[in-house]
C-alpha positions as CSV (number, residue, x, y, z in Angstrom):
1,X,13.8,19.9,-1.5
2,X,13.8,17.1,1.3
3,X,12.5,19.4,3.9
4,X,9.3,20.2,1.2
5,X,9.1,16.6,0.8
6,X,9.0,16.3,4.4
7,X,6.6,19.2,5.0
8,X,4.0,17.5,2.7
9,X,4.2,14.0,4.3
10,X,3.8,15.8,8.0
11,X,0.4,17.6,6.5
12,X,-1.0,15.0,4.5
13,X,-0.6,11.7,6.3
14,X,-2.4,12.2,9.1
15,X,-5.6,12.4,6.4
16,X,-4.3,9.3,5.3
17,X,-3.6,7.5,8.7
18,X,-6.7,8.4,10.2
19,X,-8.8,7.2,7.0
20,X,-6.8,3.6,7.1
21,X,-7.6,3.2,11.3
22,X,-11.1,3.4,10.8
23,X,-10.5,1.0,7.8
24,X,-8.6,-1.5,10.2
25,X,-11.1,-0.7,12.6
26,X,-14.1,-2.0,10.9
27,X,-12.0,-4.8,9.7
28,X,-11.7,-6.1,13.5
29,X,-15.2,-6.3,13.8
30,X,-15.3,-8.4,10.7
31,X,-12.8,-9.9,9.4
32,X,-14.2,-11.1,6.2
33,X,-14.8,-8.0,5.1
34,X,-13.0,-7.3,1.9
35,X,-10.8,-4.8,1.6
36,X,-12.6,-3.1,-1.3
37,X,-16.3,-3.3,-0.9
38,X,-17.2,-2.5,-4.4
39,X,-15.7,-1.4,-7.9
40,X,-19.4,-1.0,-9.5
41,X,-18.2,2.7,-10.9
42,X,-14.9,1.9,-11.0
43,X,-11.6,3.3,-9.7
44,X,-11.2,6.7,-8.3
45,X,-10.8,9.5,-11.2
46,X,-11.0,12.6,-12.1
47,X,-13.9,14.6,-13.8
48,X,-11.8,14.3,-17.3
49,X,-11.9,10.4,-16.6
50,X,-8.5,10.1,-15.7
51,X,-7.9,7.3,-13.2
52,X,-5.4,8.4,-10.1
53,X,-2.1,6.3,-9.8
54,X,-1.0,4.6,-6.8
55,X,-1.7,4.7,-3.2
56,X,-4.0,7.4,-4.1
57,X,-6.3,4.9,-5.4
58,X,-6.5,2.5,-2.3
59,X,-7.3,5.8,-0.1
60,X,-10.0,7.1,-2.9
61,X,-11.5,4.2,-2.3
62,X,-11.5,3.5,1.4
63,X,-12.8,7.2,1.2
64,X,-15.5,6.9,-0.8
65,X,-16.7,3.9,1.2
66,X,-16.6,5.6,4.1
67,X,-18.0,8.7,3.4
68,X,-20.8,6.3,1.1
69,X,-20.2,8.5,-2.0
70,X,-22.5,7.6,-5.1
71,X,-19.0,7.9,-7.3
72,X,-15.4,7.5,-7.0
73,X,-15.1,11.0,-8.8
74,X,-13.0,13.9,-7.7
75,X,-12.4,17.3,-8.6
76,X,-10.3,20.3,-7.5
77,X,-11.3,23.9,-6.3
78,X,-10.3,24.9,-9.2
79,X,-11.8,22.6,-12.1
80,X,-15.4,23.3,-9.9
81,X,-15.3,27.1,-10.6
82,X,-14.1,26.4,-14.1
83,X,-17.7,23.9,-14.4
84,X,-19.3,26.8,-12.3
85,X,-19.8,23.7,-9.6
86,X,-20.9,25.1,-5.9
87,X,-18.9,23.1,-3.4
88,X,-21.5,22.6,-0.3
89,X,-20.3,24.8,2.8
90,X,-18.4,23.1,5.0
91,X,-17.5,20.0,3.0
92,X,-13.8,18.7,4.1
93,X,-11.2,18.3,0.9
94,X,-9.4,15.6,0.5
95,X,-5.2,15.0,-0.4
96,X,-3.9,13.4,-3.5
97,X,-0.6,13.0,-3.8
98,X,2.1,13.0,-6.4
99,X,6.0,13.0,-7.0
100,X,7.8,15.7,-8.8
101,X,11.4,15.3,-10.3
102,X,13.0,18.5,-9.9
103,X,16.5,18.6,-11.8
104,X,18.9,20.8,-11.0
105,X,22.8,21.3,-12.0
106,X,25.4,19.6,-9.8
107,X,27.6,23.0,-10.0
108,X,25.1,26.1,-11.0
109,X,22.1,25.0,-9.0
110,X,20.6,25.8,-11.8
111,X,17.1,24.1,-12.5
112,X,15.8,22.8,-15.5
113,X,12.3,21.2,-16.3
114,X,12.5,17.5,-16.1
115,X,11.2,17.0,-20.0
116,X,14.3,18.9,-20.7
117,X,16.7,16.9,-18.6
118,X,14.7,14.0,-20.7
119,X,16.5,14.8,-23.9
120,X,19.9,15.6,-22.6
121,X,22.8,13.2,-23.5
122,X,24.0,10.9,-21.1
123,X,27.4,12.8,-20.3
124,X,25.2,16.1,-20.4
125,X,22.4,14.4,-17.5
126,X,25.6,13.3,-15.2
127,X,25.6,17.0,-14.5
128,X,22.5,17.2,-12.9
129,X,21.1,15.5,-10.5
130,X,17.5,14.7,-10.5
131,X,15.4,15.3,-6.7
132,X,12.0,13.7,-6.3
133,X,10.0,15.8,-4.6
134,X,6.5,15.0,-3.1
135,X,3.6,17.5,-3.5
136,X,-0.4,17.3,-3.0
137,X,-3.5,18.8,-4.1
138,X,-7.0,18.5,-2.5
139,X,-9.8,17.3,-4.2
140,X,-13.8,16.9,-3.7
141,X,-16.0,14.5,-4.7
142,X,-18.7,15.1,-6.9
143,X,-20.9,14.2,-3.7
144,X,-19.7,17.1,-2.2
145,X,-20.8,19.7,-5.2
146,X,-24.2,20.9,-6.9
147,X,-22.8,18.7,-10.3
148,X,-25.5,16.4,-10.1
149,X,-28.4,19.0,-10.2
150,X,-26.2,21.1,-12.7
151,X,-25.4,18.4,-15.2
152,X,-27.6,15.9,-14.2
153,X,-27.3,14.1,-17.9
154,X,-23.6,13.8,-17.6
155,X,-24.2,12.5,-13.8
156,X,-26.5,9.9,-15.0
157,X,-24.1,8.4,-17.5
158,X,-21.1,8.9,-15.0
159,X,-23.3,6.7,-12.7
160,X,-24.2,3.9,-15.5
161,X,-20.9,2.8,-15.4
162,X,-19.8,-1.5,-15.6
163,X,-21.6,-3.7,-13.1
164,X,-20.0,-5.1,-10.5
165,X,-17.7,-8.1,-10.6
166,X,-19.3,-11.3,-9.4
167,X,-17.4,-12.1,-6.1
168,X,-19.1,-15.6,-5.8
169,X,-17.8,-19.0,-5.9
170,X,-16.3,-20.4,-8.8
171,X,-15.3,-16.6,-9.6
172,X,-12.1,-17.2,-11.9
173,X,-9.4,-14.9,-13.3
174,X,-8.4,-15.8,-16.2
175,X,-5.1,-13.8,-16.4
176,X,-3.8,-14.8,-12.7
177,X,-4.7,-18.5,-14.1
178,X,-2.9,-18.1,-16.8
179,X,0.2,-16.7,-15.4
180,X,0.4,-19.9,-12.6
181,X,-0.2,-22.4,-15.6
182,X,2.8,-20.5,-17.8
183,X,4.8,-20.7,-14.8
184,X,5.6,-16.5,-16.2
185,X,5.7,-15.0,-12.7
186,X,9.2,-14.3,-11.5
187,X,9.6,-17.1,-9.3
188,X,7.9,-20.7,-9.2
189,X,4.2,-20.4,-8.0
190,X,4.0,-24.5,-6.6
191,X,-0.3,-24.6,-6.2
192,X,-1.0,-27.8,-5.0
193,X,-2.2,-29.5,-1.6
194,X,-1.6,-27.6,1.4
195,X,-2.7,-26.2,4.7
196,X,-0.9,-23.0,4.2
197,X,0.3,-20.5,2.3
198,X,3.8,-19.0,2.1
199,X,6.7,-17.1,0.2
200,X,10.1,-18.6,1.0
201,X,12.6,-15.6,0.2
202,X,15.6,-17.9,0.7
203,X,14.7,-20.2,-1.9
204,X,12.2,-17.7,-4.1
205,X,9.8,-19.8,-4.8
206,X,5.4,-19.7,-3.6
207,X,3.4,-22.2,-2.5
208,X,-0.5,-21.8,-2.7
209,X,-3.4,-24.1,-1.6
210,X,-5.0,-25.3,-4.5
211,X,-8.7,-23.7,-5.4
212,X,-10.8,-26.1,-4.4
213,X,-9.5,-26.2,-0.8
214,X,-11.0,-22.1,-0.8
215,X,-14.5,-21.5,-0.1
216,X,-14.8,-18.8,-2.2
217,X,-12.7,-18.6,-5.6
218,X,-11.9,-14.8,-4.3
219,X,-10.0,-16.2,-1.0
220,X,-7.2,-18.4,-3.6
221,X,-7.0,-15.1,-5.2
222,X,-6.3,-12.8,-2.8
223,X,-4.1,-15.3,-0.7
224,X,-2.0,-15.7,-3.9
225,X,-1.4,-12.1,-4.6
226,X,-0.7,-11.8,-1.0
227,X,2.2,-14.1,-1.6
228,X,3.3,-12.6,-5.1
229,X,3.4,-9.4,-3.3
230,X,6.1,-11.0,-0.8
231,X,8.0,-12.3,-3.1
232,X,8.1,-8.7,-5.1
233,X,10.5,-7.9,-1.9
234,X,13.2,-10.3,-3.4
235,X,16.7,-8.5,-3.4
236,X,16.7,-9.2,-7.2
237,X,13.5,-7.1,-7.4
238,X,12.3,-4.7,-5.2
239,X,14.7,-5.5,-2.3
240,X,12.2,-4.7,0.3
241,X,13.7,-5.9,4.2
242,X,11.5,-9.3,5.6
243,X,11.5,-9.8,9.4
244,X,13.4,-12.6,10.8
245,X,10.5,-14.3,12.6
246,X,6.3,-13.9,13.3
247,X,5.8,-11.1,15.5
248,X,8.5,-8.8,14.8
249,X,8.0,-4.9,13.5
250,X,9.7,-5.7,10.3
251,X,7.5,-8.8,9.6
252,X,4.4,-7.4,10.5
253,X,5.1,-4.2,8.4
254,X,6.1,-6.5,5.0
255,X,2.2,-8.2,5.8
256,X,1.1,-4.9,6.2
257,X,2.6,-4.4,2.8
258,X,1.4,-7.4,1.6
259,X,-2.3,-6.9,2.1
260,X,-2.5,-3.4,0.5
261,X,-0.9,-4.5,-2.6
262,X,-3.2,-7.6,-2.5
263,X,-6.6,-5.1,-2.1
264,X,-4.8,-3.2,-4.9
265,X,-4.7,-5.8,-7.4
266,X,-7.4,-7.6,-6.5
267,X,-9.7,-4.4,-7.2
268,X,-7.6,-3.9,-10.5
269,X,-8.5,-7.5,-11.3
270,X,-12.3,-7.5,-10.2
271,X,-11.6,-9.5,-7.2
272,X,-12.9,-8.6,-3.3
273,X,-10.2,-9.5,-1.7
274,X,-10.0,-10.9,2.1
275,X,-7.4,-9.5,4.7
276,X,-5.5,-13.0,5.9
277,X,-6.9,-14.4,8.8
278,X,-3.1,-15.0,10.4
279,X,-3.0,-11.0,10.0
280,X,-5.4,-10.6,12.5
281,X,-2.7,-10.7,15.4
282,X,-1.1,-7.9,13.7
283,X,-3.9,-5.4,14.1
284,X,-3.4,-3.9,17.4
285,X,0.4,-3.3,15.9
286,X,-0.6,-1.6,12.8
287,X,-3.3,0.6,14.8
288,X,-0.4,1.6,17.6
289,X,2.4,2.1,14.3
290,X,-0.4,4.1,12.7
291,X,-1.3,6.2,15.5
292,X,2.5,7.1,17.0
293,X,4.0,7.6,13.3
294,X,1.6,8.8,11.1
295,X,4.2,9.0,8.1
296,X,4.9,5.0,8.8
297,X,1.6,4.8,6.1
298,X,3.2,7.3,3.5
299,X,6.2,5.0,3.3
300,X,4.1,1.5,3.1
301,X,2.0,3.3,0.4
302,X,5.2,3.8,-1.8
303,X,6.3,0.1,-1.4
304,X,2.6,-1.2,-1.9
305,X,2.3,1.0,-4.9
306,X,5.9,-0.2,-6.6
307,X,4.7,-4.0,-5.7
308,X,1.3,-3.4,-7.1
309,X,3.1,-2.1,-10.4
310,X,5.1,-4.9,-10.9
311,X,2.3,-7.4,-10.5
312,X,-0.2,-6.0,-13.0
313,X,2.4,-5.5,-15.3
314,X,3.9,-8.9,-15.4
315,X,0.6,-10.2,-15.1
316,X,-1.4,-8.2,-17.7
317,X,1.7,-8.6,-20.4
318,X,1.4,-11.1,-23.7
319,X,2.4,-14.1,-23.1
320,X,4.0,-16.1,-25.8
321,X,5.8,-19.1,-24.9
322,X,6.0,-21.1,-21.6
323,X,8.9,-20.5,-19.0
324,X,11.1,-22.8,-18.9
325,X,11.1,-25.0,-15.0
């Protein structure tokens, strides 16, 4: 199963690699450019409305930027000859990705279906053992396809979709506020005074310029998801590796990490988020890591995609009483 794994990452993630380099690239020639241009019709989905999960959804987007799709909306080979959809000749698919859990018995080798394996006692699942396996399917975007002259009713609503999120100052969120304020994040967030921002692993605990020192209300947001994303790393949480000092692979790959998950929640927020300006001296690094070891990006993906998980979870969940200092 590893070597299918494996065979999937080698075919896919140069798409993805080469996609994120041109990303970077345009980044280098300005650096305030937000990650995410725009949300105006939302996340990438399918034609059923169903949202992809995610790194998918940061490379949906980047894609749709930079092919300047009217819509974040995909659909397979398949699902267009099932809409009797044309796909125009020689338009270039796409790869989304997914994880399959294939279960199989420690002694038979016999498989099972992992809804199955779902139901089993707990002495009955210690004989198996459960495989995740990576697999991928191409998409198009709607851009791509005759569906607009087809259906050009359901297009139209498709493309009324929400506005876009007001990205200028005094822009506040009121569930990242919220969280600070309830001290409910799972280490102290300490915004006050301060020329800098940082995560201290050793201690676990964030410290964030307060907003007023930001000239836009989007910069305090992105810089404090940048450091809520470090501190996801923690060995009590996602036990991701930190580099020992600035400069070194490790370090440059966790800020790496950091600003995906940052673009990530800051589009699942509303907020544009900024690349850090301190990250610019990594850029050459990540282009060079990109370009020698293509699968380098499949791997940051999955860590930026656990890290993005647990920070709209904690962040979007009720909140009852204050945390206790």
């Amino acid at each position: 199963m590893a070597t299918t794994t494996n065979n999937t990452i080698e075919k896919i993630s140069p798409v993805f690699t080469d996609l994120l380099i041109k990303k970077i690239e345009s980044l280098k020639s300005d650096w305030q450019k937000p990650w995410i241009t725009s949300l105006k019709h939302g996340f990438p989905r399918n034609l059923r409305g169903t949202v992809y999960n995610g790194g998918n959804i940061l490379m949906l987007l980047f894609y749709t930027e930079f092919m300047k799709f009217t819509l974040p909306v995909f659909l397979t080979f398949n699902q267009a000859k099932a809409e009797e959809v044309s796909i125009n000749k020689g338009a270039r698919s796409f790869p989304v990705y997914y994880w399959f859990k294939f279960v199989v018995h420690k002694e038979s080798n016999k498989s099972i279906p992992y809804e199955e394996y779902c139901k089993l006692s707990k002495a009955e699942k210690d004989e198996y053992k459960v495989i995740p396996q990576m697999k991928y399917y191409n998409v198009f975007n709607l851009d791509q396809t005759n569906f607009a002259e087809k259906y050009p009713e359901r297009f139209a609503k498709m493309q009324q979709g929400e506005q876009p999120e007001n990205h200028s100052d005094g822009i506040e969120c009121g569930m990242l506020d919220e969280l600070i304020y309830m001290q409910n994040w799972y280490c102290p967030i300490k915004v006050k005074y301060s020329d800098s921002a940082f995560y201290v692993p050793a201690t676990d605990y964030i410290v964030c310029p307060e907003k007023e020192q930001f000239p836009q209300g989007a910069e305090f947001y992105g810089t404090l998801l940048h450091e809520m994303a470090h501190s996801t790393g923690n060995p009590q949480r996602l036990n991701r590796t930190f580099g020992s000092f600035f400069g070194d692979e490790l370090y440059a790959r966790e800020e790496l990490v950091a600003e995906l998950t940052s673009a990530l929640c800051g589009a699942f927020f509303g907020i544009a988020t900024t690349p850090q300006d301190n990250n610019a001296a990594y850029l050459k690094h990540w282009l060079t890591k990109l370009k020698q070891e293509p699968a380098f990006l499949i791997d940051i993906l999955g860590d930026v995609n656990k890290a993005a998980k647990m920070i709209t979870e904690r962040v979007t969940e009720p909140i009852n009483e204050p945390v206790a200092a």
